[in-house]
N, C-alpha and C positions, 0 to 999 in steps of 0.2 A: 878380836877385831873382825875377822871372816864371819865369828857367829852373829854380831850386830849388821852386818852386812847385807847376811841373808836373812837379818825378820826383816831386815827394812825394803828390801826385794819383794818378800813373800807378801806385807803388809801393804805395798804398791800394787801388786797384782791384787789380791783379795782387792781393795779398795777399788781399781777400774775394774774387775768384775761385776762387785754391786751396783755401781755406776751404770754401767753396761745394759746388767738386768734390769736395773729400773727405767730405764732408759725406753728398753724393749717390752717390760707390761706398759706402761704408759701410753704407747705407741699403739699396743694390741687392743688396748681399752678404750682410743681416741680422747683419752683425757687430760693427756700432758699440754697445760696450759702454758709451759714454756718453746714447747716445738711449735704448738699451734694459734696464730692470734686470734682472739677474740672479746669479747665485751660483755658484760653482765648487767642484769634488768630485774627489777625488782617486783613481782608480782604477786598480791593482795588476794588474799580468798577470806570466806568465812566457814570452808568445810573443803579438804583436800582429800576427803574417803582415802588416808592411807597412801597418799603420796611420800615417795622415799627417795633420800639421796642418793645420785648416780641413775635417777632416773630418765631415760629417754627425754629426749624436746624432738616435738616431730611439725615438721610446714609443707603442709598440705599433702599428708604421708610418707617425706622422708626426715629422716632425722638428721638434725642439725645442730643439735646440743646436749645439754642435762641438766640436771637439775644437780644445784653446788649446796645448796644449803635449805634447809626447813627450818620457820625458825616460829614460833607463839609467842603472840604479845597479846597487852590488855588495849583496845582504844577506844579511851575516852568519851569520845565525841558520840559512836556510836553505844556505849556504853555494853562493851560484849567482846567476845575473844576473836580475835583474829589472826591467821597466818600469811608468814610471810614467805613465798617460795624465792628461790633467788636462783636465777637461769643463767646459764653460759649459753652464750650462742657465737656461730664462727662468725670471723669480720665481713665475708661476703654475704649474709644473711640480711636481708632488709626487712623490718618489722615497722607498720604504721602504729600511728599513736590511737586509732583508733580500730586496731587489731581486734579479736575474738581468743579471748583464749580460755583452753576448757583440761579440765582431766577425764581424762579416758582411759578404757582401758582393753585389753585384747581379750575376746571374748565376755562371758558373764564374770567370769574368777579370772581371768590373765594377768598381763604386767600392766601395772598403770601408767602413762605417760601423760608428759601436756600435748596437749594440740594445739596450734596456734592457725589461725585463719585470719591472716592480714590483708584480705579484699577491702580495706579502708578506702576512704578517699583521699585523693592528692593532695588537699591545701590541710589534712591534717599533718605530715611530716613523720619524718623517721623517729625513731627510740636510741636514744643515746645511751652511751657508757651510765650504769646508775641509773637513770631513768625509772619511775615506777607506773606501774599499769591496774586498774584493776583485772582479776580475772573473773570465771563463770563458776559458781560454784553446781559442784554434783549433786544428784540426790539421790540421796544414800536407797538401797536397794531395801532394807527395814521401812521405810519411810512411805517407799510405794506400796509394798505389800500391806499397809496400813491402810493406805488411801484406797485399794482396789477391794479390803475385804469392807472397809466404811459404805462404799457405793456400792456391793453385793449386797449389806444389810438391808441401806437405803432404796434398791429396788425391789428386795424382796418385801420390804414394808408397804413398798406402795402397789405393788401388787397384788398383797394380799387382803389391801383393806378394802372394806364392805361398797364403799362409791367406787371403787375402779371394780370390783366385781360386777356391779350392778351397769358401769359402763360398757363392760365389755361382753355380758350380756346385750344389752341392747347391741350395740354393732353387731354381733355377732346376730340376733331375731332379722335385723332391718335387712342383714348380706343376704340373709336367708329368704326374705321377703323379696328381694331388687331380684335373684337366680331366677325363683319360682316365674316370677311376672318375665324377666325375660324370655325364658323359655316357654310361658304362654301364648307371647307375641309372635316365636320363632314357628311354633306351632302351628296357629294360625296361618300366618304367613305362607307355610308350606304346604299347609292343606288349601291356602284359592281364594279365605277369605280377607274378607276389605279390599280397599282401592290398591294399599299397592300389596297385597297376596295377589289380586287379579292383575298386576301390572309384570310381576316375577314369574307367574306358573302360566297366564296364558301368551302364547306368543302373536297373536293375532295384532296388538299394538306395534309389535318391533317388525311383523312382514306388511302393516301400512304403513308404517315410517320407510319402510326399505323401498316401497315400492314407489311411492310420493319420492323418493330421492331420487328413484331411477327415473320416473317422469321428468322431474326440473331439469335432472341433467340433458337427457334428450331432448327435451324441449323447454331451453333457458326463454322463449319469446314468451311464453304464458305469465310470466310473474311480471314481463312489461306490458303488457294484452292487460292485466290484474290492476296495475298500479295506473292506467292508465284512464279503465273503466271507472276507477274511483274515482279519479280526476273530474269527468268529465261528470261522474253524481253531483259529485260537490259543489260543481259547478250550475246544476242545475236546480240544486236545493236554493244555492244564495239566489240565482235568478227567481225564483217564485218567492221566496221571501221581500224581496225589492219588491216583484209586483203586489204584495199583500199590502205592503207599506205604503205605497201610491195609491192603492184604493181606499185605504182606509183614512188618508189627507184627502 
């Protein structure tokens, strides 16, 4: 009797201990979905570059969930493979329905996580329990190094063929051509000749300007003495014109 006693003692404790410990990874992992509430949303890729369960969810770089499940199906409609990720997110988390969501990952090779960037707008509404979303598919790192050595080829082709040769010859004669002339001009210019070499190298225009300045200034009367003399031409041009007119009636 004592001996049933104590496995059933010992078989209690062992039992709250594992309870205990799970209790405590759970906790440590933030994944126990009975201490913590929250809601799950179903999100749509066509290439998740190696997304894996218990992976990071991050809003606007802090993390706020995981990733509970990776799942592949066939869909029809679009006729080609698709996956389904299926997110935990805590209950104080608000995600619009017309959110941004992407995988990413910490540096070139890091941990991949989702991103989610919910700057939607307000008459779209929140994401409920269940819910599904599309997300943004990646492009796989094979895929660009494709694309970058496709348009390496593709410039070196066109570089190297005979009509961009022969274009860039010419630019190149015409630059050559436009240099030469302008530094004939500059030339010119600084040795005196044409109208304005001789406006740059002699100064004799800029000390009659200066001097004509200093006069007006000292003597503003002359420019009404000037405007006045004219008047009084003008005046006397129309008066003989009248008398041409009356002799000639």
């Amino acid at each position: 009797m004592d001996k049933k006693r104590l496995e059933l003692k010992v078989g209690i404790f062992v039992s709250i201990a594992i309870i205990l410990f799970t209790m405590v990874v759970f906790s440590i992992n933030d994944i126990n979905v009975f201490l913590k509430k929250g809601y799950e949303i179903k999100t749509i890729f066509g290439f998740v570059n190696g997304i894996e369960v218990a992976a990071p969810v991050r809003l606007a770089g802090v993390t706020v969930g995981e990733v509970k499940e990776v799942k592949r199906f066939y869909d029809r409609e679009l006729a080609k493979d698709q996956v389904e990720v299926l997110i935990w997110l805590r209950s104080d988390v608000k995600i619009k329905r017309d959110a941004e969501i992407y995988i990413n990952m910490l540096g070139m090779l890091g941990e991949k996580y989702i991103e989610i960037f919910s700057s939607g707008s307000e008459q779209a509404g929140l994401l409920k329990n269940g819910d599904e979303i599309i997300g943004y598919d990646p492009i796989p790192i094979e895929r660009l190094a494709r694309i970058n050595e496709e348009n390496l080829v593709a410039l070196h082709g066109l570089l190297t063929g005979s009509e961009t040769k022969r274009s860039l010859k010419e630019i190149l004669s015409n630059t050559k051509q436009i240099t030469e002339n302008l530094k004939e001009i500059t030339d010119r210019i600084n040795k005196g000749e044409g109208t304005l070499g001789r406006l740059v190298n002699d100064d004799r225009l800029y000390r009659n300007l200066e001097d004509f300045s200093k006069d007006i200034k000292a003597h503003p009367w002359k420019l009404l003495i000037k405007q006045k003399t004219k008047t009084t031409d003008d005046t006397k041009k129309k008066s003989t014109i009248r008398k041409k007119r009356r002799i000639l009636r």
